[in-house]
KETI-921914 format. One line per 2 residues: number of its first residue (from 1); for each residue z, y, x of N, C-alpha, C. Coordinates in Angstrom, 3 decimals. Layout:
# KETI-921914
NUM) Z/Y/X/Z/Y/X/Z/Y/X ~ ...
# end
This chain:
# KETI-921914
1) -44.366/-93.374/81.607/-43.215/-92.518/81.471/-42.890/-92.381/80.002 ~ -41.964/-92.115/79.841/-41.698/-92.103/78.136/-41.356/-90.940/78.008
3) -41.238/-90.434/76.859/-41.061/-89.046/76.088/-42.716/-88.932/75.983 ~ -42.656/-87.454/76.289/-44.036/-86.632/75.979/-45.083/-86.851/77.143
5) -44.938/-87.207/78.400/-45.500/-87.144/79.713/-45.733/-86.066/80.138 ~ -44.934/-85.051/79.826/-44.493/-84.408/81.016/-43.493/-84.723/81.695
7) -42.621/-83.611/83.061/-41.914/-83.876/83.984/-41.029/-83.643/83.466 ~ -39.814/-84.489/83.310/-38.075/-84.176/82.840/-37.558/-82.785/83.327
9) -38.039/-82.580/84.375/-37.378/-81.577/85.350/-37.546/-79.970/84.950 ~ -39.225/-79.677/84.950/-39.507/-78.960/84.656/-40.422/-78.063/83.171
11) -40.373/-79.257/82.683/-41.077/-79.636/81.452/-42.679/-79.547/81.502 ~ -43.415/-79.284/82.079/-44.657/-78.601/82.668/-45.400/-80.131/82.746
13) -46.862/-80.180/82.334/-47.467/-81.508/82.794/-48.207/-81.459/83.722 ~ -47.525/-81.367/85.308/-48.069/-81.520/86.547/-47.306/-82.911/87.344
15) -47.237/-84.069/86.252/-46.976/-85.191/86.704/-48.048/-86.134/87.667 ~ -47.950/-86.056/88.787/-49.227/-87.309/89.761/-48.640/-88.770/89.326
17) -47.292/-88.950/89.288/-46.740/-90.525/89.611/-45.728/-90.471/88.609 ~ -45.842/-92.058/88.304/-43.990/-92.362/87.959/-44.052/-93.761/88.636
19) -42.955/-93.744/89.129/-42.174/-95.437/89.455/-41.287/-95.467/88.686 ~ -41.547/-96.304/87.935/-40.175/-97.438/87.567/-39.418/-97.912/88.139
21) -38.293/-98.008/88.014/-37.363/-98.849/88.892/-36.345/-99.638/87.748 ~ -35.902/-100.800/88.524/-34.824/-101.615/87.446/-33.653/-100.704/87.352
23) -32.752/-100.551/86.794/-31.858/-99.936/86.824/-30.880/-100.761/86.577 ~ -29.119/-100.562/86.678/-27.949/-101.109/86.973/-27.448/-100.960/85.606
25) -27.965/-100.557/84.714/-27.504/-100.424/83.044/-28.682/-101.099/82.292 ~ -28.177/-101.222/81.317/-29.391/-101.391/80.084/-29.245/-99.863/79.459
27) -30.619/-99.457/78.826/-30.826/-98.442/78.156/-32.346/-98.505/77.358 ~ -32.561/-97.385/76.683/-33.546/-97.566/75.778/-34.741/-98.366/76.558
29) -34.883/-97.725/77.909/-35.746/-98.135/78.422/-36.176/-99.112/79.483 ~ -35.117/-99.976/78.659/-35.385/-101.242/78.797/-34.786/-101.621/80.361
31) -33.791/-100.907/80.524/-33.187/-101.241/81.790/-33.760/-100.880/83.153 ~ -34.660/-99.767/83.172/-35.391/-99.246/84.149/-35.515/-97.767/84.018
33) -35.249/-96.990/85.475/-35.168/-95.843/85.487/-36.619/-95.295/86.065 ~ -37.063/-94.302/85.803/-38.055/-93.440/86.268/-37.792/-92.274/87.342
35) -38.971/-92.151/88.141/-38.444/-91.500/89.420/-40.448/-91.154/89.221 ~ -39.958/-89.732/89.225/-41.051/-88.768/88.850/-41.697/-87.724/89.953
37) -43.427/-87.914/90.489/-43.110/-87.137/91.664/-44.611/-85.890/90.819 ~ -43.689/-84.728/90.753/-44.170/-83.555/89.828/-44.716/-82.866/90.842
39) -46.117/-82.793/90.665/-46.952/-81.154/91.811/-45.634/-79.753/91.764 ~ -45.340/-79.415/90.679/-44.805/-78.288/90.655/-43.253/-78.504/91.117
41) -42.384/-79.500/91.340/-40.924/-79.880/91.382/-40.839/-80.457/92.390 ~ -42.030/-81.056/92.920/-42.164/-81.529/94.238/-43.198/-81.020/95.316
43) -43.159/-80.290/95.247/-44.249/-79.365/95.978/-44.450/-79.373/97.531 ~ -43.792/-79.621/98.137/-43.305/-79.862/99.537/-43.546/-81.484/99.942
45) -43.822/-82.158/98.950/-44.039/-83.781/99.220/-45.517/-84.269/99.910 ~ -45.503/-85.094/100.965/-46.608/-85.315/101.695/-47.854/-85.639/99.888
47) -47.043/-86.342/99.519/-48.344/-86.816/98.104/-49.165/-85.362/97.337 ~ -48.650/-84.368/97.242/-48.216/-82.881/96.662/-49.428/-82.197/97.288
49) -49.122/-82.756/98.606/-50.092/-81.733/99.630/-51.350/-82.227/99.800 ~ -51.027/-83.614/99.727/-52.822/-84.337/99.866/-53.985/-83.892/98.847
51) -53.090/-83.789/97.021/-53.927/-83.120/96.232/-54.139/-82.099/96.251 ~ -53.315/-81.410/97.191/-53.666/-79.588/97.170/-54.592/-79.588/98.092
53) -54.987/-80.445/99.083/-55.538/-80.217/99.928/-57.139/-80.514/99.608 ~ -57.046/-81.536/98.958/-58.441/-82.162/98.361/-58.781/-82.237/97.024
55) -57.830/-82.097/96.443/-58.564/-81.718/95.106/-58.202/-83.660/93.911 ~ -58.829/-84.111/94.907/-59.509/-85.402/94.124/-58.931/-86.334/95.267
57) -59.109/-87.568/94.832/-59.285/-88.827/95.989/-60.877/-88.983/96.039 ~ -60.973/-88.894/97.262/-62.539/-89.367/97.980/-62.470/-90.658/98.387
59) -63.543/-91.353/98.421/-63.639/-93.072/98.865/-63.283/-93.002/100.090 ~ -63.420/-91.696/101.090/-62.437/-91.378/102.680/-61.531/-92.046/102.785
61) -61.151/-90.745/101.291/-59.350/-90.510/101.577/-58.088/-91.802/100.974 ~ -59.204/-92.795/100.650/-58.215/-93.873/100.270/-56.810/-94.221/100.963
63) -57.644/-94.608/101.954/-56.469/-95.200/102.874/-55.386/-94.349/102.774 ~ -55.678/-93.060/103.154/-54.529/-91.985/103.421/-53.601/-92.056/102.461
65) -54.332/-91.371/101.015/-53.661/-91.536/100.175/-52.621/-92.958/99.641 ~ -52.879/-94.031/99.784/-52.500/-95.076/99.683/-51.250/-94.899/100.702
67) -51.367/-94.861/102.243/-50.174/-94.775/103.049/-48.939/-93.941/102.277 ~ -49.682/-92.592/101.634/-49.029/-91.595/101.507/-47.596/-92.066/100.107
69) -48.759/-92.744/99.427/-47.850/-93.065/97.984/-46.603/-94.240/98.308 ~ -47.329/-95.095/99.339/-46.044/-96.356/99.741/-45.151/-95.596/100.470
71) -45.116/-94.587/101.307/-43.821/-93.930/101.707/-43.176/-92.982/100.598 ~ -43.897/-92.386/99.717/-43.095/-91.997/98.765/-42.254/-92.849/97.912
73) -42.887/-94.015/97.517/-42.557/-95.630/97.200/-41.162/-95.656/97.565 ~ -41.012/-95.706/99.002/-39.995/-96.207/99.832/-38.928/-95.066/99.874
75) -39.190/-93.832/99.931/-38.044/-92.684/99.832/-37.697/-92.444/97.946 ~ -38.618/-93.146/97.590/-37.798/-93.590/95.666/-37.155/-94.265/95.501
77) -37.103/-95.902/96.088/-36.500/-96.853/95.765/-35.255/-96.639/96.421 ~ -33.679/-96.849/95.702/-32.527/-96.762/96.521/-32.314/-97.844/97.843
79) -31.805/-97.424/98.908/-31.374/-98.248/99.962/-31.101/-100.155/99.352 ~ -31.671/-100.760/99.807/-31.523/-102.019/99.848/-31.977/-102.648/98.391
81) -32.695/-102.463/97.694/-33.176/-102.682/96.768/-34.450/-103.530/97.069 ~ -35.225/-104.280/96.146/-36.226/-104.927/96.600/-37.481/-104.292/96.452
83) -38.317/-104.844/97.426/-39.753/-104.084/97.447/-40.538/-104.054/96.187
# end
């Protein structure tokens, strides 16, 4: 993420993720936008809840977690864009 690594949104550093994405402009950053999923701004997000729930990733909770991040993945990336 660029700037400071905290969250754009809320300024607070309760950042879990960033995706990159290409973006439809050029800009500083190099033609790719960021899509930020913040504990505190996203709080309600299946990813949000898994760490509230556990704390940590356990060698368990892989899988889960893993499912959890590719559907967040997929509700980041805009409609018809590539995987």
């Amino acid at each position: 993420m660029t700037g400071d690594g905290g969250c754009p949104r809320c300024r607070t550093d309760s950042v879990l993720a960033v995706l990159r994405l290409p973006a439809t402009w050029a800009n500083q950053a190099g033609g790719a936008r960021e899509v930020v999923l913040c504990a505190r701004c996203d709080a309600g997000d299946p990813v949000v809840a898994y760490f509230a729930a556990h704390g940590t990733v356990r060698p368990e909770g892989v899988d889960e977690l893993a499912r959890l991040l590719l559907d967040w993945i997929d509700r980041a990336r805009p409609l018809g864009s590539p995987p």
